[in-house]
BAMI-892242 format. One record per residue: residue in one letter; x, y, z of N, C-alpha, C in turn. Coordinates in steps of 0.1 Angstrom, whole numbers, padded with zeros to 4 digits, always signed. Layout:
<recs>
AXYZXYZXYZ;...
</recs>
This chain:
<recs>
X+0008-0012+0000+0000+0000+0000+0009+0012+0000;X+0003+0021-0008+0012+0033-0009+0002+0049-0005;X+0006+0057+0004+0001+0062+0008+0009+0081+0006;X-0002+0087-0002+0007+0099-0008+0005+0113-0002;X+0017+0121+0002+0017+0132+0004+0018+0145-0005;X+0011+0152-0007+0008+0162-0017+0015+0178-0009;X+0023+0179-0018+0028+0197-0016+0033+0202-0028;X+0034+0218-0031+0030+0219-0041+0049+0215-0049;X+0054+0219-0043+0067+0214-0047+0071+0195-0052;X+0062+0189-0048+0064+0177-0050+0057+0166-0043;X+0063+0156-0041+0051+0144-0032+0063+0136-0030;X+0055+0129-0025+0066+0116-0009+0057+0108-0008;X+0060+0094-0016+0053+0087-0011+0059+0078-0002;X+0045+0070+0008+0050+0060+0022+0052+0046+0013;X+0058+0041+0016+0059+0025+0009+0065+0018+0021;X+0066+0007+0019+0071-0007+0021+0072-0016+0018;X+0082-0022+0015+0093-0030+0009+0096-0039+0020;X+0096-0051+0013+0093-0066+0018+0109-0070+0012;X+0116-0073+0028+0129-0079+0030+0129-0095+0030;X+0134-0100+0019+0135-0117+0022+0147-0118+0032;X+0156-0111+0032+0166-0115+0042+0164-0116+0054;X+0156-0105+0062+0151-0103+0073+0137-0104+0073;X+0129-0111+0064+0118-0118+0066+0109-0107+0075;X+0106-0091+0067+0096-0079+0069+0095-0068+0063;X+0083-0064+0065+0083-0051+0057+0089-0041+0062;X+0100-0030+0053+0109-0021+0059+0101-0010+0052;X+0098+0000+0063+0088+0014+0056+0100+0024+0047;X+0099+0029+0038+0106+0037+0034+0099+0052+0031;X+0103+0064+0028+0099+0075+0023+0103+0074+0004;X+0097+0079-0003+0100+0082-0015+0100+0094-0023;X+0108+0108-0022+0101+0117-0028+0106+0119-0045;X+0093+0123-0050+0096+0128-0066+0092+0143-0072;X+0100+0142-0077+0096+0159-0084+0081+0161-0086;X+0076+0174-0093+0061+0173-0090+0057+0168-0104;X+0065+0171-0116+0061+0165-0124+0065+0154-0133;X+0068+0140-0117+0070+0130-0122+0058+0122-0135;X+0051+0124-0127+0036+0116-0134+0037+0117-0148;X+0042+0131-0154+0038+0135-0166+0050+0137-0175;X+0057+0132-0173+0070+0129-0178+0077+0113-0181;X+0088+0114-0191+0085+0100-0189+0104+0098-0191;X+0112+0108-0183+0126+0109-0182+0130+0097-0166;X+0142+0093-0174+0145+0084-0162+0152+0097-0151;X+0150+0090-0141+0160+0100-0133+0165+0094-0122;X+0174+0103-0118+0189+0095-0108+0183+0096-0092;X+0183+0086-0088+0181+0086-0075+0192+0089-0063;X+0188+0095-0055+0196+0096-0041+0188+0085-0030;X+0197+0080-0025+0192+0075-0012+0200+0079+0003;X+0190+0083+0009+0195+0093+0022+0193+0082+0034;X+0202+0082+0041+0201+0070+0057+0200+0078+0065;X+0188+0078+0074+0190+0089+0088+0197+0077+0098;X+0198+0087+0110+0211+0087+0123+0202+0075+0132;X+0211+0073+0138+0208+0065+0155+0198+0071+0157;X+0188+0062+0162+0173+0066+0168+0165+0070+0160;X+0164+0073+0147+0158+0074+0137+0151+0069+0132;X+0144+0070+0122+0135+0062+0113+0134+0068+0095;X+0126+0063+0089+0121+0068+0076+0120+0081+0075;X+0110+0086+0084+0107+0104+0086+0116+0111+0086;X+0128+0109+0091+0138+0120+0099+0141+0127+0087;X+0145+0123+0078+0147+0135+0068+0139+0140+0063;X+0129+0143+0059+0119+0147+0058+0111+0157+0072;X+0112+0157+0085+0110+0163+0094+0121+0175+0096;X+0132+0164+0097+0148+0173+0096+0153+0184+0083;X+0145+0185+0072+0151+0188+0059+0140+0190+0050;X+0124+0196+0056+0117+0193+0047+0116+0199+0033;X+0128+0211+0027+0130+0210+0019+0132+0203+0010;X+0135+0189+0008+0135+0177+0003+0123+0182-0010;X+0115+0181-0006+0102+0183-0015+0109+0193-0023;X+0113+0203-0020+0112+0211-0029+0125+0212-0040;X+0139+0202-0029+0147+0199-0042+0148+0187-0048;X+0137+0182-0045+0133+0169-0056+0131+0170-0070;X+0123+0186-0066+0119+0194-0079+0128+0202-0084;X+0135+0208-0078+0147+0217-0085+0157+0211-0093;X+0164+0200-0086+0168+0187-0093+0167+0181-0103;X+0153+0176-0101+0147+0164-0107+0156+0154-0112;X+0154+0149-0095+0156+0134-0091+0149+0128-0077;X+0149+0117-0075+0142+0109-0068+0149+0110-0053;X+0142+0107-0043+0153+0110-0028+0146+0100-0024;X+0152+0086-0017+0146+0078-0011+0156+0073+0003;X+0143+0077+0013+0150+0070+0025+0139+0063+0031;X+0150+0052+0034+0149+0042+0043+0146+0041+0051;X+0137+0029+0061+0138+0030+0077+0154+0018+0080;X+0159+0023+0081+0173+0015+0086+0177+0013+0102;X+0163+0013+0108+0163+0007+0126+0169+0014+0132;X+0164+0013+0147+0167+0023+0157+0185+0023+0159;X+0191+0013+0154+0202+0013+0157+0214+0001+0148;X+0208-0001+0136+0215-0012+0130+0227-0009+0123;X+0232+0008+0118+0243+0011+0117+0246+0007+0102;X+0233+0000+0095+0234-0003+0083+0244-0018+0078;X+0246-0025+0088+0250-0032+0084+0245-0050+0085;X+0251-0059+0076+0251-0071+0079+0254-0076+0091;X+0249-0075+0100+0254-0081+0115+0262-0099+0115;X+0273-0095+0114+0277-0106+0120+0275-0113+0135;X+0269-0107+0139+0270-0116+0152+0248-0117+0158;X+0240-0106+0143+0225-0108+0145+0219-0113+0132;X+0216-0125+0128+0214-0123+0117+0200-0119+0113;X+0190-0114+0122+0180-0107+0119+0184-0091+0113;X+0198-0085+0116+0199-0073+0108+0212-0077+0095;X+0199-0078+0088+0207-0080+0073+0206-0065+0065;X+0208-0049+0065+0202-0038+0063+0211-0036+0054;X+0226-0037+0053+0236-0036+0040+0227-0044+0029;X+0221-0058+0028+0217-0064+0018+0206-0057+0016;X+0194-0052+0025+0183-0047+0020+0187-0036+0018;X+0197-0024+0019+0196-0017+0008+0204-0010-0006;X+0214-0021-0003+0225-0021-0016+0219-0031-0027;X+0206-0040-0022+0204-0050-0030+0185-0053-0032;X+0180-0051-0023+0164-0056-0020+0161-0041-0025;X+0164-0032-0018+0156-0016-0020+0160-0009-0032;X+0174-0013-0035+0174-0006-0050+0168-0016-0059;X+0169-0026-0062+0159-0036-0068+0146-0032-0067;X+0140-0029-0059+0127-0024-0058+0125-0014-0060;X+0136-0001-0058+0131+0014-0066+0130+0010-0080;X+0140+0003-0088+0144+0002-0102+0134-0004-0111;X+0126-0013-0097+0116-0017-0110+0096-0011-0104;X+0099-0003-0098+0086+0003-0094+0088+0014-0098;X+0101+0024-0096+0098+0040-0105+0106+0042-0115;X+0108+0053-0122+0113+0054-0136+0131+0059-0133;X+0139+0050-0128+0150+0054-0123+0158+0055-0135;X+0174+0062-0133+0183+0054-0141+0191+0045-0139;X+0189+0032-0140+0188+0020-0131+0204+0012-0131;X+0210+0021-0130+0231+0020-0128+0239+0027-0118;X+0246+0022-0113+0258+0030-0107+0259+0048-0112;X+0255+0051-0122+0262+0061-0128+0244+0074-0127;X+0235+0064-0123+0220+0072-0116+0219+0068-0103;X+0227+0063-0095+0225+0062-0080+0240+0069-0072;X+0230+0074-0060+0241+0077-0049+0236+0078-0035;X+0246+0081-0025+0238+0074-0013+0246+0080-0001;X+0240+0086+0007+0245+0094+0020+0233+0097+0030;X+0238+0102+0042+0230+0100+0054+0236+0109+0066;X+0233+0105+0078+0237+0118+0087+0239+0110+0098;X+0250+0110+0109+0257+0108+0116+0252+0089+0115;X+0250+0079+0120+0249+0064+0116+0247+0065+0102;X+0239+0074+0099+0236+0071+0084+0246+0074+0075;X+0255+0088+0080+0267+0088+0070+0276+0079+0074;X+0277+0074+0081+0287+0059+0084+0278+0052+0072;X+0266+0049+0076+0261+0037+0064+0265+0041+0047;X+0259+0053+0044+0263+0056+0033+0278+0056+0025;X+0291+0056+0033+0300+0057+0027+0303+0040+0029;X+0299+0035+0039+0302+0020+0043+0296+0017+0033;X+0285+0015+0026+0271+0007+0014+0282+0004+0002;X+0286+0021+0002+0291+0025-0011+0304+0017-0015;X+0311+0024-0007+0325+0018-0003+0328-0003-0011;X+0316-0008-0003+0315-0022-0003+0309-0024-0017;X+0301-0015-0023+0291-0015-0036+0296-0006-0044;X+0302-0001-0050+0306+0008-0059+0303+0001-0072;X+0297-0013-0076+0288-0020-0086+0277-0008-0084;X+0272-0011-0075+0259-0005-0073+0260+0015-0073;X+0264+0017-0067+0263+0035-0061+0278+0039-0067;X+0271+0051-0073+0286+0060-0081+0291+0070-0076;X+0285+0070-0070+0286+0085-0057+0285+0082-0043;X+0286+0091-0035+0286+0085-0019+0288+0102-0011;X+0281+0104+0001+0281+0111+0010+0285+0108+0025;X+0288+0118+0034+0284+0116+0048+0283+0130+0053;X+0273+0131+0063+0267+0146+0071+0272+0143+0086;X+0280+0147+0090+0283+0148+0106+0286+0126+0110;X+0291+0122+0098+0292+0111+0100+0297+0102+0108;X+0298+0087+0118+0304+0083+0123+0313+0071+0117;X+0324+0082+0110+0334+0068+0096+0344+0063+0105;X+0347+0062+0116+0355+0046+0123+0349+0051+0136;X+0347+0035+0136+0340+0032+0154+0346+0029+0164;X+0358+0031+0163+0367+0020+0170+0367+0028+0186;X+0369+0046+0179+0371+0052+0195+0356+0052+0202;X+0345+0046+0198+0335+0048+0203+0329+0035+0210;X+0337+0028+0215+0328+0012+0219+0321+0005+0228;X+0318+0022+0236+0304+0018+0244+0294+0028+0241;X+0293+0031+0225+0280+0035+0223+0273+0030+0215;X+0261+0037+0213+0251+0039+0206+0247+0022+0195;X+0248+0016+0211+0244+0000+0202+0249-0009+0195;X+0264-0001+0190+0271-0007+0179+0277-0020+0183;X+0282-0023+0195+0284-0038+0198+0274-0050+0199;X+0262-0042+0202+0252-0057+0198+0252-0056+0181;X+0256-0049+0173+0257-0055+0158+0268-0059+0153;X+0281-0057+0159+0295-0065+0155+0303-0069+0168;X+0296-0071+0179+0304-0080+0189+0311-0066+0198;X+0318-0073+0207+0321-0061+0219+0340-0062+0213;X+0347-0050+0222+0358-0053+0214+0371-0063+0218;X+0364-0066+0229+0371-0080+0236+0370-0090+0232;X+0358-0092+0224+0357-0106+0219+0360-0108+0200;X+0357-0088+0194+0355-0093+0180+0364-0082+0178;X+0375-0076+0180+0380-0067+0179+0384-0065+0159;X+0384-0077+0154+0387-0071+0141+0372-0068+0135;X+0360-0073+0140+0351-0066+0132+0350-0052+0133;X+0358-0044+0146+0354-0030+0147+0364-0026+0140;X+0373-0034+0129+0382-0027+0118+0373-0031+0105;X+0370-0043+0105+0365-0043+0090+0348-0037+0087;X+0347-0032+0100+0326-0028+0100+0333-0010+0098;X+0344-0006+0098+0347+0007+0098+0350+0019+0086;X+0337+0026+0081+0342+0031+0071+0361+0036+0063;X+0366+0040+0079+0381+0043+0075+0391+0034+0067;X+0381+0019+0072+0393+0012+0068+0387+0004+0055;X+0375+0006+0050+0372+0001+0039+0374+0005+0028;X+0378+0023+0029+0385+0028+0014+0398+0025+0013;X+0406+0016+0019+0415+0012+0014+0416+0003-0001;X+0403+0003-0002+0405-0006-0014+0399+0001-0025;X+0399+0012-0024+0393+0023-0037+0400+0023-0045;X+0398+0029-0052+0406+0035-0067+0403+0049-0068;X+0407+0060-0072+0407+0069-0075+0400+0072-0086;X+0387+0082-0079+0374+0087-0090+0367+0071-0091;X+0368+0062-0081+0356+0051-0082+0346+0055-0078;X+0341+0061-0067+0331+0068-0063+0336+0086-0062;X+0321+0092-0065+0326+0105-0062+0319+0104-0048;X+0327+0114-0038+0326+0111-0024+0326+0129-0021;X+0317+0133-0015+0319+0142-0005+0314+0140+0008;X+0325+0149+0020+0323+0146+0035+0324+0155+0040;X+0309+0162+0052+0315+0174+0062+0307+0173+0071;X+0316+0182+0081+0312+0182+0096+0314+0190+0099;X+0307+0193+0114+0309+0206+0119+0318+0206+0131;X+0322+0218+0129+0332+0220+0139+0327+0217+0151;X+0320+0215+0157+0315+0213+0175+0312+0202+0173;X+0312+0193+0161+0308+0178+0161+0316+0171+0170;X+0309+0157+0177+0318+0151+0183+0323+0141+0173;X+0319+0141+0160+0327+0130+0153+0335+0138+0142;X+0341+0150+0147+0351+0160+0140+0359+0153+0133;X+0367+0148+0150+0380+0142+0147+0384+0127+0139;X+0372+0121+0135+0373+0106+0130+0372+0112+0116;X+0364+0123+0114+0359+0127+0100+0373+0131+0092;X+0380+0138+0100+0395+0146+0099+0403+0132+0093;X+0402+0127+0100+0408+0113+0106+0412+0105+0086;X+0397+0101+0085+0395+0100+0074+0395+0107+0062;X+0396+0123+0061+0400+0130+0053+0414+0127+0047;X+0421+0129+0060+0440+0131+0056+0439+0115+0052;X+0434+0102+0056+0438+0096+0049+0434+0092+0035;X+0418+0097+0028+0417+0096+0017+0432+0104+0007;X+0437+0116+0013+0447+0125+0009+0457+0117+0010;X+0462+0109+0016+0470+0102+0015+0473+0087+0002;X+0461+0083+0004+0451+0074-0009+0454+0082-0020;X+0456+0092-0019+0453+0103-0035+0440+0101-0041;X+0430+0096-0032+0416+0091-0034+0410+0108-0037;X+0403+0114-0047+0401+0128-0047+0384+0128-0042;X+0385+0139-0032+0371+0140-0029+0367+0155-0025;X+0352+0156-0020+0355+0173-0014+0349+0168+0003;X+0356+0179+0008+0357+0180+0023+0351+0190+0034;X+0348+0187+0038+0342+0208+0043+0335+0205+0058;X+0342+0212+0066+0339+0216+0077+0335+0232+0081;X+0320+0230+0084+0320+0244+0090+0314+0242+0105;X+0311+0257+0110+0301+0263+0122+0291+0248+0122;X+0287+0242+0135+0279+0233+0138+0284+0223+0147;X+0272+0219+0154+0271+0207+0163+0264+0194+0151;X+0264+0185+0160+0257+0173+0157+0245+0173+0161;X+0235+0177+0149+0222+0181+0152+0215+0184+0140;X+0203+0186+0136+0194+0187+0128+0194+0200+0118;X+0201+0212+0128+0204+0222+0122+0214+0223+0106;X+0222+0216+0118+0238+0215+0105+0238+0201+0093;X+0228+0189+0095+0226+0181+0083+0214+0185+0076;X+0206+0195+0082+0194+0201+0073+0200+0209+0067;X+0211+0214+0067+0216+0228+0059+0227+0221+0047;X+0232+0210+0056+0242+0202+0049+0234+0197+0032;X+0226+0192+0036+0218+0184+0023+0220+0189+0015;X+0213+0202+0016+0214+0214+0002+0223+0210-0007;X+0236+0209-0001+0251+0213-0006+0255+0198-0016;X+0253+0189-0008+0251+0175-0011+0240+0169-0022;X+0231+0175-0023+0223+0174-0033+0228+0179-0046;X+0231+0189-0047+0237+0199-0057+0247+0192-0062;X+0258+0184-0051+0271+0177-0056+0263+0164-0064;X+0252+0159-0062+0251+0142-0066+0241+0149-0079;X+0237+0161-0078+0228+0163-0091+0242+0168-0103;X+0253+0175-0104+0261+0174-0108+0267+0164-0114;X+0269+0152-0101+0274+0139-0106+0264+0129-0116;X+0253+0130-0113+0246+0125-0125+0245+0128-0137;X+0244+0147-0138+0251+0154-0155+0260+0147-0159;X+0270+0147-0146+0283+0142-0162+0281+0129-0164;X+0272+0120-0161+0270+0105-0168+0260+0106-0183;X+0257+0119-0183+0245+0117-0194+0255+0117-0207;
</recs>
């Protein structure tokens, strides 16, 4: 069942998408320009992951200009419900959170053949805000088949200095017992296997963020990779303020990156 929200900038529809891996329906948001209906142009999708404690809504509560640069754009914005705390990934140690597979593989399968996408790496890209920009560069990182582009908003890209929070050890083990999954579940350490211009990648944070210094962290080493990307830190905490402002900027970079594929 699909249930639609009407504004004049555009529409959002509610869906859910039926996980074989995790055996449920996972709600998503969908928004499209206003004149999807009447058009018959593929267009490039973004998919956005909200943070820890989150749901489907958050961007859209957080950013509700979404509607309006769906239309400015014209491209598709789809987010996810990716659980109060699953971090986006395959749980090794849960196997009820399969969330890497449903949405590098179950949920783009299902945007591509329900809306009028451009249904390749080179029409998809994928970012999120503090778990979710961990998820987005982690999806990408691992899928670069799939997503040509990649984000993160106030991200959390290595978990290692964090390992009594926000849930992450009931999805890859505590660090006494799994200590290398909190290397191989860690955005930092998964672009070691990039290539340069595999994904276009932008990352920023704000200066009062508490995940400044991991974001930094990962900066100098993409610079080190000679992996090219853009970087940007300004004024901001970790908060709704500074990834609702962030989007804008991010949007603009993945509607750019889709130009140059045409």
């Amino acid at each position: 069942m699909v249930a639609f929200i009407s504004v004049e900038a555009g529409t959002a529809d509610s869906i859910s998408v039926f996980s074989k891996t995790m055996k449920k329906n996972v709600p998503c948001m969908v928004v499209k320009p206003k004149n999807y209906k009447n058009n018959n142009e593929r267009l490039g999708v973004v998919y956005l992951l909200h943070g820890y404690s989150g749901n489907h809504r958050q961007w859209l509560n957080d950013a509700p200009q979404l509607l309006a640069l769906a239309d400015s754009y014209n491209m598709l914005i789809v987010c996810p419900d990716g659980g109060f705390s699953s971090w986006y990934f395959d749980s090794p140690v849960d196997s009820s959170f399969r969330y890497e597979t449903f949405i590098s593989a179950e949920l783009v399968n299902y945007i591509d053949q329900n809306y009028r996408t451009i249904a390749n790496r080179n029409g998809r890209a994928i970012s999120g805000l503090s778990m979710g920009g961990h998820g987005g560069l982690f999806l990408a990182s691992r899928h670069s088949n799939v997503f040509g582009a990649a984000g993160s908003m106030a991200g959390g890209v290595n978990l290692r200095p964090f390992p009594k929070n926000w849930d992450i050890s009931k999805r890859i083990g505590d660090t006494a017992c799994c200590e290398e999954n909190w290397r191989n579940y860690s955005v930092i350490n998964n672009v070691d296997g990039l290539k340069n211009n595999e994904l276009k990648l932008i990352i920023d944070c704000g200066y009062s963020d508490f995940f400044l210094g991991v974001n930094r962290e990962l900066h100098q080493k993409l610079l080190n990779l000679k992996i090219d990307h853009d970087y940007i830190e300004r004024p901001g905490g970790h908060n709704k303020e500074y990834w609702g402002s962030s989007v804008n900027y991010q949007l603009l970079f993945f509607r750019k990156f889709f130009d140059s594929g045409k």
